[in-house]
C-alpha positions in Angstrom: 0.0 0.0 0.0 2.8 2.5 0.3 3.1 3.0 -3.5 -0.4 3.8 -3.5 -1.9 7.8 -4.6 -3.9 8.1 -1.9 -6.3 11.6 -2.8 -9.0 13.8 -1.0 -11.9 15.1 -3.1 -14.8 17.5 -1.8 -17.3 17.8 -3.8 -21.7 16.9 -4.5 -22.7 13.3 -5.7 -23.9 13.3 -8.9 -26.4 10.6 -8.3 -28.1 8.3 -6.1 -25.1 5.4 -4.7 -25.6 2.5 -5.8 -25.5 -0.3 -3.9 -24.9 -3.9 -5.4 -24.2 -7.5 -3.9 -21.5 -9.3 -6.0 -21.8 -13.1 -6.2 -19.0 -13.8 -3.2 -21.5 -11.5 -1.2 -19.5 -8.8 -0.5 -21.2 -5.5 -1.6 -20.2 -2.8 -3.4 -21.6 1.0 -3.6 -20.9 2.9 -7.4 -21.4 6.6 -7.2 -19.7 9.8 -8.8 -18.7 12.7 -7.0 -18.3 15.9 -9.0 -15.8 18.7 -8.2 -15.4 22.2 -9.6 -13.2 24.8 -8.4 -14.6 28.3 -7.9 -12.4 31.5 -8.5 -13.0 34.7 -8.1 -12.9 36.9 -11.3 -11.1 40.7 -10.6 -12.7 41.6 -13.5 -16.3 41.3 -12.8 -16.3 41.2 -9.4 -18.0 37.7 -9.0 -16.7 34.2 -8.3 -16.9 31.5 -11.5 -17.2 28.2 -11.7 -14.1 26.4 -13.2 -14.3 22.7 -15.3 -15.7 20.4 -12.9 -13.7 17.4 -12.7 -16.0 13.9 -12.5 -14.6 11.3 -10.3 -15.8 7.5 -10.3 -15.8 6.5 -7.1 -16.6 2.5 -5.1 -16.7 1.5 -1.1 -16.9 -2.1 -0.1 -18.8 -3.9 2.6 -20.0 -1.8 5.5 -18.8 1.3 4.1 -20.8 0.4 1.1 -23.4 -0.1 3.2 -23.3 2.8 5.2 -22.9 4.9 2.2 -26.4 3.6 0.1 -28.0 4.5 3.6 -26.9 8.0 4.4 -26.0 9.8 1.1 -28.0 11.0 -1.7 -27.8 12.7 -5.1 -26.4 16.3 -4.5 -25.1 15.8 -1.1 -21.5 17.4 -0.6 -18.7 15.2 0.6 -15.4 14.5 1.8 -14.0 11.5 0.8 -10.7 10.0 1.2 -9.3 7.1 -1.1 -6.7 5.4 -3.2 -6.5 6.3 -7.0 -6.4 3.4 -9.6 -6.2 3.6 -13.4 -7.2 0.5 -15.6 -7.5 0.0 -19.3 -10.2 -2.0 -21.3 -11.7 -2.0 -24.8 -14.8 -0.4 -25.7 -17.4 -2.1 -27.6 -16.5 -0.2 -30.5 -13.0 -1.6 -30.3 -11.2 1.6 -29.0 -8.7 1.6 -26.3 -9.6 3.4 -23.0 -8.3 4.5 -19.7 -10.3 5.5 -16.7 -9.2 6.3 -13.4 -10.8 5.5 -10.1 -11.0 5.9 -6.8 -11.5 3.5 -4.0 -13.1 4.9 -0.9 -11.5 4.2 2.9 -13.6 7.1 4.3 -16.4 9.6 3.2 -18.2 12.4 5.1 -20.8 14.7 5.3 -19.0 18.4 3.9 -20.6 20.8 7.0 -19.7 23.8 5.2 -23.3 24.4 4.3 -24.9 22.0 6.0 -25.4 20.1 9.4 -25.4 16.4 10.3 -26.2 13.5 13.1 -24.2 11.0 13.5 -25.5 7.3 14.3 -23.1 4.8 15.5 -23.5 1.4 13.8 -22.2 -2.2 14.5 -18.8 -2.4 13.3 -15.7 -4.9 13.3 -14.5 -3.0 16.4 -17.2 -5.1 18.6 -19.4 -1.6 19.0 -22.9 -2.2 19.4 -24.8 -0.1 16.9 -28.1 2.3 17.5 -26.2 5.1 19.7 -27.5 8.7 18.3 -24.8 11.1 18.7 -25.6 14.7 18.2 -28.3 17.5 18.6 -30.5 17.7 15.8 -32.3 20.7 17.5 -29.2 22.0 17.2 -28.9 23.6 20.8 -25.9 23.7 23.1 -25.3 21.0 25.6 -26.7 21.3 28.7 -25.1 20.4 31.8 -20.9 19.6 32.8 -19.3 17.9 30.4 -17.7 14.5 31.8 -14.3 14.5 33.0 -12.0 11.6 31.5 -8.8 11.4 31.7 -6.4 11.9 28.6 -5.6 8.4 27.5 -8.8 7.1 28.1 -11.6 8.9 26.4 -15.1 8.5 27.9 -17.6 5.6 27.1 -19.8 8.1 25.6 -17.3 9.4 23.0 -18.3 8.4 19.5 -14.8 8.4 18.1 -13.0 6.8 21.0 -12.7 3.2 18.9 -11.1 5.7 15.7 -14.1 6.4 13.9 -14.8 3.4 12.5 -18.4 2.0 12.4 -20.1 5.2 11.8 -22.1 6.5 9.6 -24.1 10.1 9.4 -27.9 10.5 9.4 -29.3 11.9 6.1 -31.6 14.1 7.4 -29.0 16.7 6.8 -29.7 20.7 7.0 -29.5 22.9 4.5 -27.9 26.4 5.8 -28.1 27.9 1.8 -25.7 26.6 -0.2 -26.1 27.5 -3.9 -24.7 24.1 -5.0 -27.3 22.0 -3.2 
């Protein structure tokens, strides 16, 4: 893996993911997220949009999983992942390349939006079904709990390093143009 290009794109699904079962049983979640730069133009005073660059994206098992349940067409993301370029032929005979990327972890972008996140059974033993968040979106009330530093507390939802989580799609849209 250390000769791997491992990338970072932010940017909105183009569609639906979706989410198919391969015969071995493992599934697999196909979705495209689209990125395009903005810059701001001296000229006339107003930002433009740039060429938006189209990447093909896949997540395996749970990931896959968790990513047909909590994302949806338009929804702007973070994902993390390892690039991969292949070659096949067309069925008009012509050559072609086409580069990839394999997802290890995708987000909810909270620029313009909010989230809750819902813990779910992972590999890490966790028991799934914990809510974690406010979606009222008020400030905690009460002290938070004390926990010493290497030892976070029970009710920390990243304490097992994130894994096994997924975020609600009832997100909140604060006005971004894109959505």
């Amino acid at each position: 893996m250390a000769d791997e290009t491992v990338i970072t794109i932010i940017g909105n699904l183009t569609a639906d993911p979706e989410l198919r079962t391969l015969s071995n049983g493992n599934p697999v979640a196909s979705f495209t997220i689209a990125s395009t730069p903005r810059t701001y133009n001296r000229q006339t005073q107003q930002y433009e949009d740039g060429t938006a660059l189209f990447l093909r994206c896949s997540a395996w098992n749970d990931l896959a999983r968790h990513i047909s349940q909590s994302c949806s067409k338009g929804m702007r993301v973070i994902a993390t992942g390892r690039l991969s370029q292949r070659s096949y032929q067309a069925q008009d005979g012509t050559n072609r390349t086409v580069v990839e990327m394999t997802v290890d972890e995708i987000g909810p972008s909270l620029r313009y939006a909010t989230a809750q996140v819902t813990k779910q059974g992972g590999h890490d033993g966790c028991q799934g079904g914990s809510t974690y968040g406010n979606p009222a979106g008020n400030p905690p009330v009460g002290p938070r709990p004390a926990a010493a530093p290497s030892q976070p507390p029970a009710s920390d939802p990243w304490a097992n390093g994130g894994s096994g989580y997924t975020t609600d799609t009832s997100t909140t849209d604060t006005g971004d143009p894109e959505f």
